[in-house]
C-alpha positions in Angstrom: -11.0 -12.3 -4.9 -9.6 -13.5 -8.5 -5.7 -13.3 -7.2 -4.9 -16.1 -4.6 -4.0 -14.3 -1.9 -0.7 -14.4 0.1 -1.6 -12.3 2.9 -4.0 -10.5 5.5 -3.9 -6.6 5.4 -5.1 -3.9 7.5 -5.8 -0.5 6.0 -5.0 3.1 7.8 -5.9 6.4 6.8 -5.6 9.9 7.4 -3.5 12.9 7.8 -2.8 14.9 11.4 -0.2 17.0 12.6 2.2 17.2 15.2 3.2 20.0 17.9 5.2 22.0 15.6 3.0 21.5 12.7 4.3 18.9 10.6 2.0 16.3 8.8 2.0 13.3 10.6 -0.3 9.9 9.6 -3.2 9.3 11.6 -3.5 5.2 12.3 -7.7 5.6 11.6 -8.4 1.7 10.7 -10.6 1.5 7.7 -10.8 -2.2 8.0 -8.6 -5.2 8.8 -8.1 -8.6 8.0 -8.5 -8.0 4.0 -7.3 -11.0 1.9 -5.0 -9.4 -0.6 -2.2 -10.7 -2.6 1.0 -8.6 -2.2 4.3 -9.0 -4.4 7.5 -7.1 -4.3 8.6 -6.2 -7.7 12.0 -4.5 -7.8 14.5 -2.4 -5.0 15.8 0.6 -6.3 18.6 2.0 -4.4 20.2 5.3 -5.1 22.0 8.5 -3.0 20.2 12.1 -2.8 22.2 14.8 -1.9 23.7 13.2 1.5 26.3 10.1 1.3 23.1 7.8 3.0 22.4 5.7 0.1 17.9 5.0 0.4 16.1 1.8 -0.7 13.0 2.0 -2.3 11.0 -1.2 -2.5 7.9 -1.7 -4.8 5.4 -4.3 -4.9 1.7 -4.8 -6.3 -1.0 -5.7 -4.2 -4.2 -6.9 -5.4 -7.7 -7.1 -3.3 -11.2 -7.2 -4.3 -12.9 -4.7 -5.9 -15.0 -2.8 -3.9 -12.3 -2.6 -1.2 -12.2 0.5 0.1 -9.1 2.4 -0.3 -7.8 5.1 -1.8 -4.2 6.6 -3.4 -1.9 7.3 -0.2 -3.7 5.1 2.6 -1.4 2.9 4.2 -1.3 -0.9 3.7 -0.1 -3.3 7.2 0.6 -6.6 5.5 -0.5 -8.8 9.4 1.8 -11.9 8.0 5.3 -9.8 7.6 4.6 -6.5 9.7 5.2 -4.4 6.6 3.6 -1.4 6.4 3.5 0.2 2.6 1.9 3.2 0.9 -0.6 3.4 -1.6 0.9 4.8 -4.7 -1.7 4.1 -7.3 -4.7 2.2 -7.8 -5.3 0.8 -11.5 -8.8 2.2 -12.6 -9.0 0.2 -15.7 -11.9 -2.7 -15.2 -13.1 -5.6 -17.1 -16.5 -4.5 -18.7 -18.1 -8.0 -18.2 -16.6 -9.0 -15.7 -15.3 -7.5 -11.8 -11.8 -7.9 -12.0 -9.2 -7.6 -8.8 -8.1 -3.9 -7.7 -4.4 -3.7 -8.9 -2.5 -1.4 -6.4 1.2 -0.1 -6.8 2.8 0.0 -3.6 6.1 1.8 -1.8 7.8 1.6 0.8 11.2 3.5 2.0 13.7 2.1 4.0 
């Protein structure tokens, strides 16, 4: 890993569903204990259609490349006890050289 990294993560994936049918996340660990490097870059708070106001925190993450993840897995930073989702991971690559994974992260609150 390029990024110094700030935290140990553990990575869940999967999709399920409960007794009436809903989606629910499946906890399947995909690994654990990942270096990564996690900052939060801005909280936007705004109101939807009911008075209860929502927080929505972003952050980047970075980990080596290779790690496996994908867009929507879920991200448990093991220093804070934060979990976030996977909102995008930057495809573009250094052609000489293998660069950090730069992930967008969010998480509602």
């Amino acid at each position: 890993m390029i990024s110094r990294a700030t935290t140990t993560v553990t990575i869940y994936r999967g999709e399920g569903t409960d007794e009436y049918g809903d989606p629910t996340d499946e906890n399947t660990i995909v690994a654990t204990g990942i270096p990564a490097s996690i900052l939060e870059q801005t909280v936007k708070a705004w109101t939807e259609v009911t008075t209860l106001p929502r927080a929505y925190r972003w952050a980047k993450m970075r980990v080596t490349n290779g790690t496996d993840v994908q867009q929507n897995d879920r991200v448990y930073d093991e220093r804070t006890g934060e979990t976030w989702t996977i909102v995008q991971i930057s495809n573009r690559q250094n052609p000489v050289r293998a660069t950090d994974l730069r992930i967008d992260l969010e998480m509602m609150g």
